[in-house]
MIRO-111745 format. One record per residue: residue number from 1; residue in three letters; x, z, y of N, C-alpha, C in turn. Coordinates in steps of 0.2 Angstrom, whole numbers, plus 5000, padded with zeros to 4 digits. Example, Ala and Ser with C-alpha at 12.3 -4.5 7.8 and 13.67 -1.06 7.14 Angstrom:
PT num residu n_xx n_zz n_yy ca_xx ca_zz ca_yy c_xx c_zz c_yy
PT   1    ALA 5066 5039 4972  5062  5039  4978 5066 5039 4984
PT   2    SER 5064 5035 4989  5068  5036  4995 5064 5039 5000
//
This chain:
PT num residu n_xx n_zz n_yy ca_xx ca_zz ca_yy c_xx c_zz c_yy
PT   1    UNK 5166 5552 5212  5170  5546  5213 5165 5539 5212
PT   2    UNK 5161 5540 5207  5157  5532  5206 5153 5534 5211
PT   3    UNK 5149 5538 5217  5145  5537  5222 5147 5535 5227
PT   4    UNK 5156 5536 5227  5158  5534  5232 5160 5527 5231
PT   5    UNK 5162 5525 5226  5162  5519  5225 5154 5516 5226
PT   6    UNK 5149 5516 5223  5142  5512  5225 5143 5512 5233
PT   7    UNK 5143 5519 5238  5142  5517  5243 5148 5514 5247
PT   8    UNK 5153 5512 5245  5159  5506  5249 5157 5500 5249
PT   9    UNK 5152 5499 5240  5152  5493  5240 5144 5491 5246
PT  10    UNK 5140 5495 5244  5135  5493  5247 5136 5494 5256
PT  11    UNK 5142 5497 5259  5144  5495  5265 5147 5489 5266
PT  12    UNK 5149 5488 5262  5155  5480  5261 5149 5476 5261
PT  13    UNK 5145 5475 5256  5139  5470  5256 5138 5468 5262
PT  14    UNK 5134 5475 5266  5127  5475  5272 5132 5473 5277
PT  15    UNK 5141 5476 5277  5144  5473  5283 5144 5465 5285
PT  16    UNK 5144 5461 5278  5146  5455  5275 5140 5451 5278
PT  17    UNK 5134 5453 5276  5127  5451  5278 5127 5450 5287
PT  18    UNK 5129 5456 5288  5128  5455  5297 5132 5452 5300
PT  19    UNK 5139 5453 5296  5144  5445  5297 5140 5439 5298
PT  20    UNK 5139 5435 5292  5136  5430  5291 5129 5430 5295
PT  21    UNK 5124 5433 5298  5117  5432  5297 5117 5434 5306
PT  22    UNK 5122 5438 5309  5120  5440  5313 5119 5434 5321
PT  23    UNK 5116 5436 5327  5115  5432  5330 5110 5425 5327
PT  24    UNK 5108 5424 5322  5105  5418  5320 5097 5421 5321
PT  25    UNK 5093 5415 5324  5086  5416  5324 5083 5415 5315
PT  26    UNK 5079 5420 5315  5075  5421  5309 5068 5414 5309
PT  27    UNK 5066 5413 5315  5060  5409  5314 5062 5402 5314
PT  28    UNK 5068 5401 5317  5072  5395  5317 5076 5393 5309
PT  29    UNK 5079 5399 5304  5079  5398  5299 5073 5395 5293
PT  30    UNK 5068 5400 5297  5061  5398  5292 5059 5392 5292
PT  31    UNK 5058 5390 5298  5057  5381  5299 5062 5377 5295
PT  32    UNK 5069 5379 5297  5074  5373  5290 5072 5376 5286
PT  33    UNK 5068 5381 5281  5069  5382  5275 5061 5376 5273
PT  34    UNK 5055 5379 5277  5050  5374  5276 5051 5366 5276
PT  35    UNK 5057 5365 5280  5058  5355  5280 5062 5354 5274
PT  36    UNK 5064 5357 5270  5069  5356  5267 5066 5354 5260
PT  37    UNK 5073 5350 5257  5070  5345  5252 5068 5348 5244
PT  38    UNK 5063 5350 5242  5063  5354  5235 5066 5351 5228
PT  39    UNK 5069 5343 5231  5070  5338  5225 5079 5341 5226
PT  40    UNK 5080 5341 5230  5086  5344  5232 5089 5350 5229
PT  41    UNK 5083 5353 5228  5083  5362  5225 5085 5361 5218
PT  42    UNK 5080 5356 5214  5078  5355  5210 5085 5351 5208
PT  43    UNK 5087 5346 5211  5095  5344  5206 5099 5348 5206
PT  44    UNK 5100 5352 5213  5107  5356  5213 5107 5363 5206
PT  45    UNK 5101 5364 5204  5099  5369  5198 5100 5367 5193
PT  46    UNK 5098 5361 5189  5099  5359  5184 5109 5356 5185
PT  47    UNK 5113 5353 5190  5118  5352  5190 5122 5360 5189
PT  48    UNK 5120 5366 5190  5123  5371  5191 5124 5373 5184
PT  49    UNK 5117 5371 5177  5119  5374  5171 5122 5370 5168
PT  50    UNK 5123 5361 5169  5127  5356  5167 5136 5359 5167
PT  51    UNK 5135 5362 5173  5142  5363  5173 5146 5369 5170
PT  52    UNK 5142 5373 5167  5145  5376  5164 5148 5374 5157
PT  53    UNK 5144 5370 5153  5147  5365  5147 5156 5361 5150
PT  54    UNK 5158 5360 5156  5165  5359  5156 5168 5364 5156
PT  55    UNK 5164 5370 5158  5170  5377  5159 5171 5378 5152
PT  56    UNK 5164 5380 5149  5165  5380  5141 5171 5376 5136
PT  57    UNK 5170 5367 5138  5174  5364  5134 5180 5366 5136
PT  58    UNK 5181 5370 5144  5190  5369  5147 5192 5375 5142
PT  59    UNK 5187 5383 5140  5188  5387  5137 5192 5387 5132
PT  60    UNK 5187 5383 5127  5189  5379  5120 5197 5377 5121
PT  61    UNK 5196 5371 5125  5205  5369  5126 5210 5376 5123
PT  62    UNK 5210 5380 5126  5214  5387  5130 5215 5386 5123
PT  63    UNK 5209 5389 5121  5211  5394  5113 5210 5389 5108
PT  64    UNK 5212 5381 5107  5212  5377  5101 5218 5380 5098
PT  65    UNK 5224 5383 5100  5230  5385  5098 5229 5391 5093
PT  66    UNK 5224 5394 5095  5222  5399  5091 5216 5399 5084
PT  67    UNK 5212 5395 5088  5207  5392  5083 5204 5387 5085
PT  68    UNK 5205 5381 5081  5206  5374  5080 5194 5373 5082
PT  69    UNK 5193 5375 5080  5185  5374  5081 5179 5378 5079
PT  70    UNK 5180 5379 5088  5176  5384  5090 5169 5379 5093
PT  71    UNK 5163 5381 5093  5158  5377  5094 5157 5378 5101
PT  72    UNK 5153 5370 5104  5155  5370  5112 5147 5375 5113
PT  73    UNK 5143 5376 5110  5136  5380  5112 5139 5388 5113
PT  74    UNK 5145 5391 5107  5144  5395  5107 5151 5400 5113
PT  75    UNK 5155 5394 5116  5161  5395  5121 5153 5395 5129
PT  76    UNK 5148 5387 5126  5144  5390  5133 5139 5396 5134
PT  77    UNK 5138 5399 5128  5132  5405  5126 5139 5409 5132
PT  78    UNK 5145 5411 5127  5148  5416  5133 5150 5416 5139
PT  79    UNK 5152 5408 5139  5152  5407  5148 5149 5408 5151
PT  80    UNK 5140 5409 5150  5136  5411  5154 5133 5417 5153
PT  81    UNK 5136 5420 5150  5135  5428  5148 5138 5434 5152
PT  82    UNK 5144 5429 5152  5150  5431  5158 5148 5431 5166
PT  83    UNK 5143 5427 5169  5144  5425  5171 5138 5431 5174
PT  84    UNK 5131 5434 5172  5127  5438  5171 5130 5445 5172
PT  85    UNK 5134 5445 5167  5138  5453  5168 5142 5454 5172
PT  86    UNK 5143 5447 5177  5146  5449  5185 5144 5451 5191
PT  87    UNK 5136 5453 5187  5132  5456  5193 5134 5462 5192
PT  88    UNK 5138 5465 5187  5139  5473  5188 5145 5472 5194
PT  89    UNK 5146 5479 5197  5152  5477  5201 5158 5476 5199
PT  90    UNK 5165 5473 5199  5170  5473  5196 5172 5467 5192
PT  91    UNK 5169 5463 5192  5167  5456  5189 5168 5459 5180
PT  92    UNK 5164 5464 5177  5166  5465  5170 5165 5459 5166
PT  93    UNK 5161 5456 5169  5160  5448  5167 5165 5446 5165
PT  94    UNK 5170 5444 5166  5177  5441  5165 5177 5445 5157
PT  95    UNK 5179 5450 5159  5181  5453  5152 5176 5457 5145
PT  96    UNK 5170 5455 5149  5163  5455  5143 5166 5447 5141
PT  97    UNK 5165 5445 5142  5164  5438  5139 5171 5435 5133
PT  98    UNK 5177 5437 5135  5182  5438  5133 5183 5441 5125
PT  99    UNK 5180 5448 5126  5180  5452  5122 5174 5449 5115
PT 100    UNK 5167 5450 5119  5162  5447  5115 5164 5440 5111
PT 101    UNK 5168 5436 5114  5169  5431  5109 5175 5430 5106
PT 102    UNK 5180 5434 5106  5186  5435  5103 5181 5441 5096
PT 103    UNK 5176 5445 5096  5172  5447  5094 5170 5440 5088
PT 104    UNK 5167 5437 5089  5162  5434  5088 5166 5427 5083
PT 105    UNK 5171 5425 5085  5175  5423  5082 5183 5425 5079
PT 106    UNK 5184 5430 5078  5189  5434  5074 5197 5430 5078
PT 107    UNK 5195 5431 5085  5201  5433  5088 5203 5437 5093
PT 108    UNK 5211 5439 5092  5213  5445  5095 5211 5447 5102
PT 109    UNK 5210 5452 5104  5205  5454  5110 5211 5451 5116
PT 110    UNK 5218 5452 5115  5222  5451  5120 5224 5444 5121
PT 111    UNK 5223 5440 5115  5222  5432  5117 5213 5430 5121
PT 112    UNK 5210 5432 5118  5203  5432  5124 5204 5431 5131
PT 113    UNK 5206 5439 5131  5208  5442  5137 5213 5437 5141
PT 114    UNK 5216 5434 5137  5223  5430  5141 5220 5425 5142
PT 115    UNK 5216 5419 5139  5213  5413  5140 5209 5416 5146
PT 116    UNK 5205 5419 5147  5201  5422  5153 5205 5421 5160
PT 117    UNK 5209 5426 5158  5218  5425  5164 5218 5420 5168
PT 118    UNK 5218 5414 5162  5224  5406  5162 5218 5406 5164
PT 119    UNK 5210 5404 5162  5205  5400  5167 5206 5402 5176
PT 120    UNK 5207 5410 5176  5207  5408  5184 5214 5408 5186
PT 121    UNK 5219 5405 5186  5223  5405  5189 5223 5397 5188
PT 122    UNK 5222 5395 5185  5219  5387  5183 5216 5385 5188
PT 123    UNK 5210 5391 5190  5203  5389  5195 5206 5388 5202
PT 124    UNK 5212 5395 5204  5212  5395  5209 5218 5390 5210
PT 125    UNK 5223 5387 5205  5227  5382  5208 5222 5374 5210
PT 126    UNK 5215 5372 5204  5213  5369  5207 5208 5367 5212
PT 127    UNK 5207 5373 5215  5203  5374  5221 5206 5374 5227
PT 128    UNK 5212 5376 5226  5216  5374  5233 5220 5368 5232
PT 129    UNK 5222 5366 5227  5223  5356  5228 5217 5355 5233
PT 130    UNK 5211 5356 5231  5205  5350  5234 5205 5353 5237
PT 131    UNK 5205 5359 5241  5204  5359  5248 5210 5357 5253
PT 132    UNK 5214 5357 5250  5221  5354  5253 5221 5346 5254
PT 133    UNK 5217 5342 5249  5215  5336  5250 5209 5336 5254
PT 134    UNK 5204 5341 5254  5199  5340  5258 5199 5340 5268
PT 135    UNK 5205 5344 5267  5208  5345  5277 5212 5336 5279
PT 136    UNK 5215 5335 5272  5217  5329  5276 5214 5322 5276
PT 137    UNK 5207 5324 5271  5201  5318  5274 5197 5319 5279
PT 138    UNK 5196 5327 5281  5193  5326  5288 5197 5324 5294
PT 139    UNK 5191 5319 5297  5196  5314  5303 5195 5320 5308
PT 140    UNK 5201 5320 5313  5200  5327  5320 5200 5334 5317
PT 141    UNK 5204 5335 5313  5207  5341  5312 5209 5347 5318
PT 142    UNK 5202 5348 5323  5206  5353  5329 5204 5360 5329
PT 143    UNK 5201 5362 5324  5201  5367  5323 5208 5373 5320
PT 144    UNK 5210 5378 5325  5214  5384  5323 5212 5386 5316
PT 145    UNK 5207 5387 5314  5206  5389  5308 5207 5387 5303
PT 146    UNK 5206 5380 5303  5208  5378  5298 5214 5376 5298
PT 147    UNK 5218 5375 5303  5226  5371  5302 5227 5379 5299
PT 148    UNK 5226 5384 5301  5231  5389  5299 5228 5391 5292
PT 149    UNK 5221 5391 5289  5220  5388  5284 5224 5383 5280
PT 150    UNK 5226 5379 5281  5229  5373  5277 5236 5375 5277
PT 151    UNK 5240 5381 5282  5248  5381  5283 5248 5387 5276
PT 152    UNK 5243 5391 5277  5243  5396  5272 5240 5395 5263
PT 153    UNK 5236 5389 5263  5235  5387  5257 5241 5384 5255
PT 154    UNK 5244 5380 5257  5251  5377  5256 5254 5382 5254
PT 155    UNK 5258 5387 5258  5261  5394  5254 5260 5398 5246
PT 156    UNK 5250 5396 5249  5249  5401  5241 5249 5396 5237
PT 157    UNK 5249 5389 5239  5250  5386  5232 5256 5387 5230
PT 158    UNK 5262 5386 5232  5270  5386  5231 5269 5394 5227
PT 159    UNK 5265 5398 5227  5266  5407  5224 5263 5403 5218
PT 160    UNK 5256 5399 5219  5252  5398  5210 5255 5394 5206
PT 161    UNK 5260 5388 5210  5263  5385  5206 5271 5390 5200
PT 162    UNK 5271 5393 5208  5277  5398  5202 5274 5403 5197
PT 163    UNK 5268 5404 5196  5265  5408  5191 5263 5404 5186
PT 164    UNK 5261 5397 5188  5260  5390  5183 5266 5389 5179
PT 165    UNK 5271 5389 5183  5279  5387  5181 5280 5392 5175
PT 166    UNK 5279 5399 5177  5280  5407  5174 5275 5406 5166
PT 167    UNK 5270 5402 5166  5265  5404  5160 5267 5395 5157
PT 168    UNK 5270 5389 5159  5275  5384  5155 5279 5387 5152
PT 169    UNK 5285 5389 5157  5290  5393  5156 5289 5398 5145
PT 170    UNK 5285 5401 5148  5280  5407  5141 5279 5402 5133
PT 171    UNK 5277 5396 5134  5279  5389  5128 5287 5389 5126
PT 172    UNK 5292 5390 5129  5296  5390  5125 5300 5395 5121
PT 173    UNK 5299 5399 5115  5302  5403  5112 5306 5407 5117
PT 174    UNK 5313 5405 5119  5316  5411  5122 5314 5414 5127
PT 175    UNK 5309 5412 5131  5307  5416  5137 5301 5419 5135
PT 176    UNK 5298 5416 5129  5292  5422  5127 5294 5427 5122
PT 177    UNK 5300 5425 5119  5305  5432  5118 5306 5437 5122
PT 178    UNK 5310 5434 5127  5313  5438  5132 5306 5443 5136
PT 179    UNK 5300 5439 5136  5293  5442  5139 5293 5447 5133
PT 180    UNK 5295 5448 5124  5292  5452  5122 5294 5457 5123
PT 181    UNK 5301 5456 5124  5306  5462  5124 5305 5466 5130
PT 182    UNK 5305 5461 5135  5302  5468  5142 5296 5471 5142
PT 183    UNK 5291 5469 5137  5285  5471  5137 5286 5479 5132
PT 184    UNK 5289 5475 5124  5291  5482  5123 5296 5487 5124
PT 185    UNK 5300 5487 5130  5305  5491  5134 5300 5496 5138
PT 186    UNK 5295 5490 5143  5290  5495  5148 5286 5499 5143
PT 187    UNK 5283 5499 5138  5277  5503  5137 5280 5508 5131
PT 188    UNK 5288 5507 5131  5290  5516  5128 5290 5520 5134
PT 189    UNK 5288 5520 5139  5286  5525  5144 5280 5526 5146
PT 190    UNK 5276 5524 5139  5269  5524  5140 5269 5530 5131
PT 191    UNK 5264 5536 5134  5264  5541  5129 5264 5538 5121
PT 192    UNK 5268 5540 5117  5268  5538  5108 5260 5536 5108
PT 193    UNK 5257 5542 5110  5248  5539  5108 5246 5533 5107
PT 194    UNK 5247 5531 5113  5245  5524  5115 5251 5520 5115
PT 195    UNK 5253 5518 5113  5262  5514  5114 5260 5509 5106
PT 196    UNK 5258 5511 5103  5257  5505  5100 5252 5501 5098
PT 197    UNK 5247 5505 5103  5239  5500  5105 5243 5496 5110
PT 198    UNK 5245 5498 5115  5247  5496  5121 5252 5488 5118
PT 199    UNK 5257 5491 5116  5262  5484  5116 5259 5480 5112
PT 200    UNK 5254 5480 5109  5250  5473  5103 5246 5471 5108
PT 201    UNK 5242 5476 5112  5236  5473  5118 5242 5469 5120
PT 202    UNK 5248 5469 5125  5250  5465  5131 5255 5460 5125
PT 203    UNK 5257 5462 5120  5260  5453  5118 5255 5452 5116
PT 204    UNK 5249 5452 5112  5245  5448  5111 5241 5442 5119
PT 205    UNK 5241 5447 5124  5239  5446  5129 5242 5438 5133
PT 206    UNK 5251 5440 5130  5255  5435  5134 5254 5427 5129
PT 207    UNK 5252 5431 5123  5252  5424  5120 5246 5420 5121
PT 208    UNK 5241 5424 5124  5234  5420  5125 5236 5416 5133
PT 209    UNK 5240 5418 5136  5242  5415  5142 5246 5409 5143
PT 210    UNK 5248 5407 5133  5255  5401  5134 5250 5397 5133
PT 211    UNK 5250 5390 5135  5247  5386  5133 5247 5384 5128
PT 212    UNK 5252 5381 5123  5253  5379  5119 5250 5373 5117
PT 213    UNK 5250 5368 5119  5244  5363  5121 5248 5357 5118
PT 214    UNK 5246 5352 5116  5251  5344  5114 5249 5343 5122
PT 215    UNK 5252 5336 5122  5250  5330  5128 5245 5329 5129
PT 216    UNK 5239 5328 5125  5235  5325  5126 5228 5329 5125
PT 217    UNK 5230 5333 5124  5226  5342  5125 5226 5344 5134
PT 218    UNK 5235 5344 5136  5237  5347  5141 5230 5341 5147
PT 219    UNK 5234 5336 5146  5228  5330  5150 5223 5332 5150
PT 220    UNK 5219 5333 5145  5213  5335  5144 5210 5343 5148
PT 221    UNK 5214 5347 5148  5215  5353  5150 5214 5352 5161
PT 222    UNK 5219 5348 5162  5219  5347  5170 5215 5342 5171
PT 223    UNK 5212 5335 5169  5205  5333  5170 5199 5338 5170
PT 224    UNK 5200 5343 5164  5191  5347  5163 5193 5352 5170
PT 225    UNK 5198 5354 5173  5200  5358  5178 5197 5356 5184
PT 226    UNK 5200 5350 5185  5197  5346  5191 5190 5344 5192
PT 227    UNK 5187 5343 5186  5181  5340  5185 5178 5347 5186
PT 228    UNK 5178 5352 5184  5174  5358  5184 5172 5360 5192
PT 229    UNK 5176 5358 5198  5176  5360  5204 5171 5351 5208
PT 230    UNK 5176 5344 5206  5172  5339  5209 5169 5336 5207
PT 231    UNK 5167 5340 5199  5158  5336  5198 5153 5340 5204
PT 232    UNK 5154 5347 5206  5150  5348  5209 5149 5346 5217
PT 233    UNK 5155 5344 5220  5151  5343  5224 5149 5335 5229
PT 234    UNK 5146 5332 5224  5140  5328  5228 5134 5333 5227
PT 235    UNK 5134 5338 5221  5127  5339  5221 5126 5346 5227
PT 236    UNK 5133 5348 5228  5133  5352  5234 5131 5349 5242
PT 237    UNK 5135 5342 5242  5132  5337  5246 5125 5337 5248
PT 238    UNK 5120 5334 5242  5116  5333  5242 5111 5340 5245
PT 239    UNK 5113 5345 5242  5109  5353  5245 5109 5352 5253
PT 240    UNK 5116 5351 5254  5115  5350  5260 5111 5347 5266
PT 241    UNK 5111 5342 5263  5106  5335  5267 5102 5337 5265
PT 242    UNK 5098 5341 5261  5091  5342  5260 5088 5347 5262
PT 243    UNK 5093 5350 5267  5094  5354  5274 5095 5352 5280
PT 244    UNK 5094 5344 5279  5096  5342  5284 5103 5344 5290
PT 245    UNK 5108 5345 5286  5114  5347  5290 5119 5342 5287
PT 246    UNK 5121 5339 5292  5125  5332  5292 5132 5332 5292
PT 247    UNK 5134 5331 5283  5140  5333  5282 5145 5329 5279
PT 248    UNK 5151 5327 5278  5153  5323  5275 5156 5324 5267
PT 249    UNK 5156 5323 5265  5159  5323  5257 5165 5329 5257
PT 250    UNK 5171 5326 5263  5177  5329  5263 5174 5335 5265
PT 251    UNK 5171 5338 5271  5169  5342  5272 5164 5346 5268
PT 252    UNK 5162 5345 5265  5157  5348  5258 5165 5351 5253
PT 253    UNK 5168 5349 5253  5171  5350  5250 5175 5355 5253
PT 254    UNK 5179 5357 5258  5181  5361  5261 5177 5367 5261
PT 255    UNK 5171 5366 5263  5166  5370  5264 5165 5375 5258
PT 256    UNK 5163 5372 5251  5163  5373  5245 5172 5379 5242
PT 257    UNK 5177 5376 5244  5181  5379  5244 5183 5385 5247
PT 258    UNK 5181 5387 5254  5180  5391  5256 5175 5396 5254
PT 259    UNK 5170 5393 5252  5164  5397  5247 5167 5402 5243
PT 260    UNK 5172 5398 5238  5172  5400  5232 5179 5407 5232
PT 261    UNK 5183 5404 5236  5186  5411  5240 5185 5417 5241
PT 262    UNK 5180 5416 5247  5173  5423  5250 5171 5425 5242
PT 263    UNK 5167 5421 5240  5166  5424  5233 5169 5428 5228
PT 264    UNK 5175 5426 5227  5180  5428  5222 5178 5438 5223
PT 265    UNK 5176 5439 5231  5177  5447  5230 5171 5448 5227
PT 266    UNK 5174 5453 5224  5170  5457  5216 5164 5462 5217
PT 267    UNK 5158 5458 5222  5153  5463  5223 5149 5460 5219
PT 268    UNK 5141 5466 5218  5138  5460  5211 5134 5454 5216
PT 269    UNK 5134 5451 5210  5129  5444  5211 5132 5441 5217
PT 270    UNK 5141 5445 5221  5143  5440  5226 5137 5441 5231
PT 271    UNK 5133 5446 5230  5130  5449  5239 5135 5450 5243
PT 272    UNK 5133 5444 5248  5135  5448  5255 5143 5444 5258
PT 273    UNK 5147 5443 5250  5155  5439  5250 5148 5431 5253
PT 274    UNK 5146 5427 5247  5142  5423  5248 5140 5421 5255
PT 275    UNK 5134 5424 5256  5131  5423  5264 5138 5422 5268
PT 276    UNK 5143 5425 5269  5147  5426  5274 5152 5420 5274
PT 277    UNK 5155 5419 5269  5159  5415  5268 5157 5407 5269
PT 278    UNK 5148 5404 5267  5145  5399  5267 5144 5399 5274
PT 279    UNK 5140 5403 5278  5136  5404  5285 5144 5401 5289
PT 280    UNK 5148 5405 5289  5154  5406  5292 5159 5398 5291
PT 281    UNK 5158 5395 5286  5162  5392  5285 5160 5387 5288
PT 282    UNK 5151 5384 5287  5147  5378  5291 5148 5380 5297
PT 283    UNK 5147 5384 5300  5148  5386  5308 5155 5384 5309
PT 284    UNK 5160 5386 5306  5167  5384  5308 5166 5374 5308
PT 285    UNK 5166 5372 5303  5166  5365  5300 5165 5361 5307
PT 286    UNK 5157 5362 5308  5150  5360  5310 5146 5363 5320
PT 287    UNK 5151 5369 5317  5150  5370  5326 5144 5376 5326
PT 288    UNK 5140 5381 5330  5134  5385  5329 5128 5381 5330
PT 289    UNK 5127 5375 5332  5120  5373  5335 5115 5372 5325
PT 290    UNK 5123 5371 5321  5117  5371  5313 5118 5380 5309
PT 291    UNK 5117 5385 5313  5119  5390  5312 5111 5392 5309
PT 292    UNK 5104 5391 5311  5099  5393  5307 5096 5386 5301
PT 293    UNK 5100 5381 5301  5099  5379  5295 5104 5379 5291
PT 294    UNK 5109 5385 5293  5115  5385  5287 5113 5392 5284
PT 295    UNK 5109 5396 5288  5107  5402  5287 5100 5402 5279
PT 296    UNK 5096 5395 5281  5091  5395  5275 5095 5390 5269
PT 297    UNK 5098 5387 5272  5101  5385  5265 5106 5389 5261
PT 298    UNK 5112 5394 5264  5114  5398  5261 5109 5404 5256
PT 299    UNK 5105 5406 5258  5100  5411  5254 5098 5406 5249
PT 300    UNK 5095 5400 5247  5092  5395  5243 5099 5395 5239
PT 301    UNK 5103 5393 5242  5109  5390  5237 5110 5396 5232
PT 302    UNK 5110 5402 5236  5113  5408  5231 5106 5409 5227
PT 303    UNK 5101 5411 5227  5095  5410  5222 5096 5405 5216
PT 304    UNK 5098 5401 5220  5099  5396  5214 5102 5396 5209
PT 305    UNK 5110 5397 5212  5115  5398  5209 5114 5404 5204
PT 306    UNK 5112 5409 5209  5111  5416  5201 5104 5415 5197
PT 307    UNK 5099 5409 5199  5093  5410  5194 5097 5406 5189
PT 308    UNK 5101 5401 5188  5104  5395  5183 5107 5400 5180
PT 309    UNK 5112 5406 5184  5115  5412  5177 5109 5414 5175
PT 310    UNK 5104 5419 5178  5100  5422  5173 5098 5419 5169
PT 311    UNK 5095 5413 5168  5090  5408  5164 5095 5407 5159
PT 312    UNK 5099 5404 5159  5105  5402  5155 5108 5408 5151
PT 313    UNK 5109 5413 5154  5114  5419  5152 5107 5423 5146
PT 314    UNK 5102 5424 5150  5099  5427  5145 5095 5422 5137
PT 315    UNK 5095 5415 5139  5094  5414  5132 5101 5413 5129
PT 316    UNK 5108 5413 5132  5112  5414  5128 5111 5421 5124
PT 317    UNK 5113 5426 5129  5110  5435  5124 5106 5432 5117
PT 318    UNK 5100 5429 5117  5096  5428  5113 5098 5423 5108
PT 319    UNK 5102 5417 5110  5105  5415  5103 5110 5419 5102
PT 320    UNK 5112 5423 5104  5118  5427  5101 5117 5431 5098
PT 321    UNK 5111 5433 5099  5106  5440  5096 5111 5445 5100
PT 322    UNK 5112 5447 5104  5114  5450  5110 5110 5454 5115
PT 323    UNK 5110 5460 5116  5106  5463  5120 5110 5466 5126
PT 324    UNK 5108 5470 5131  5111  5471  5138 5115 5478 5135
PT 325    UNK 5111 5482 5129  5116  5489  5127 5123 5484 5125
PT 326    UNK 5126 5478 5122  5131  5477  5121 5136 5480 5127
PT 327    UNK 5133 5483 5133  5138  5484  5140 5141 5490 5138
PT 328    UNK 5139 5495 5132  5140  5500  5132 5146 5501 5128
PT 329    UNK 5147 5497 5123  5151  5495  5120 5159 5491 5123
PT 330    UNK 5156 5487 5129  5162  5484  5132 5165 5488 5138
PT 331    UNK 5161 5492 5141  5163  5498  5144 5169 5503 5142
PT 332    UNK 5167 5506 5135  5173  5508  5132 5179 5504 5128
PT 333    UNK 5178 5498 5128  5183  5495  5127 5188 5493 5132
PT 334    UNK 5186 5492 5137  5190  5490  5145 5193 5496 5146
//
């Protein structure tokens, strides 16, 4: 079973590659890669570890309910440790990071686990706002793709917002009541063994989920949301034009939304989701004539993007006093 799962993923990968890469000239790629601007490389890399210190502080927010102060170095040691051990396939990331610092700060593994949850559902409702503003700043909206893009982003947002509403809803005692008692109804049909691991993991779980937040937490919580997606992109922008591919802000933005989509699927290090979703997206945006300078910028942007985790992630390991056997450990506990 695990060989057949490596070779799916690694058919999905190479499918994904010939997606994105096929019909593009290689020697026409190389010349945009040699014109291009290294001062470009060089912001977009240092912006890339910046930005982890918001997701960090947004983390913090989640779980002030639970523990009042937790240090921003040590929320961004495992944000970016997290983010390392999503080159396993599976994104184990999410839930190493979870674990290890529910660990590391003496909380329960199921609130960890549930703050992790609430970040991406957080991600994915704020990543489709901005693409949904981003369709209606570009002027000449004729492409099919995208309008049927922007009919079906509308839809799932109406699904995230009722999953937003379901996890508001979870703050007020009686529905996080009524959450406890379904929870322990469903898992008496889970064997005695495990039935009372089981129901302390999922109410613990639900209550990492509630926000629990005052007013002026919550504010804070949907500005570091926001921020965490439109600090990056002028410096997405910027990558751009140092590719020389001629692009507007609103457009950067869309594009980048689209990215993070393709990405979301759970292959490591995002081989193959990446290339396809970025190549694909410029070419829709943009038309195919920048199709071998979307081709060198895409491979750059991803080097970049994963050398900012390794560099970052593995001196966090090292302030954590953390070594890569920790996998072994979070293996059995998953």
């Amino acid at each position: 079973m695990k060989y057949i799962k490596i070779i799916m993923i690694t058919l999905l990968v190479f499918g994904l590659l010939y997606l994105g890469f096929r019909g593009i000239s290689i020697d026409e790629a190389i010349q945009a890669l040699k014109n291009a601007s290294i001062w470009a490389i060089i912001i977009f890399f240092f912006a890339s570890i910046l930005q982890f210190f918001i997701r960090a502080y947004r983390w913090g927010l989640l779980l002030r309910p639970y523990k009042k102060r937790i240090p921003l170095m040590t929320l961004y040691n495992f944000t970016v440790i997290g983010y390392v051990l999503n080159f396993i396939p599976g994104k184990v990331g999410e839930f190493a990071k979870a674990f290890l610092l529910a660990k590391e700060e003496g909380i329960e593994k199921g609130i960890g686990m549930g703050s992790v949850f609430l970040e991406r559902i957080i991600d994915i409702l704020s990543i489709i706002l901005i693409f949904l503003v981003s369709l209606i700043l570009i002027p000449d909206l004729n492409s099919p793709f995208f309008i049927s893009l922007q009919s079906n982003a509308i839809w799932f947002l109406g699904v995230i917002c009722f999953i937003f509403l379901i996890l508001v809803l979870l703050n007020y005692s009686f529905f996080f009541n009524l959450a406890e008692k379904i929870i322990r109804l469903v898992c008496k049909m889970v064997p005695r063994k495990f039935r009372e691991t089981m129901t302390g993991f999922l109410i613990n779980f639900t209550k990492g989920i509630r926000l629990r937040l005052g007013l002026l937490d919550s504010i804070k919580l949907i500005l570091a949301s926001i921020l965490v997606w439109v600090f990056l992109i002028p410096f997405y922008w910027i990558m751009l034009k140092g590719f020389h591919i001629d692009i507007t802000l609103a457009e950067t933005t869309a594009h980048i939304s689209l990215l993070v989509a393709s990405a979301a699927i759970p292959t490591p290090g995002m081989a193959g989701t990446f290339e396809a979703g970025s190549i694909l997206s410029l070419k829709e945006i943009l038309g195919n004539a920048i199709e071998a300078k979307a081709m060198a910028y895409t491979i750059i942007l991803h080097l970049v993007i994963l050398l900012s985790q390794i560099v970052t992630g593995f001196i966090a390991f090292k302030m954590q006093g953390l070594n890569l056997s920790i996998l072994e450990k979070v293996r059995k506990e998953k």
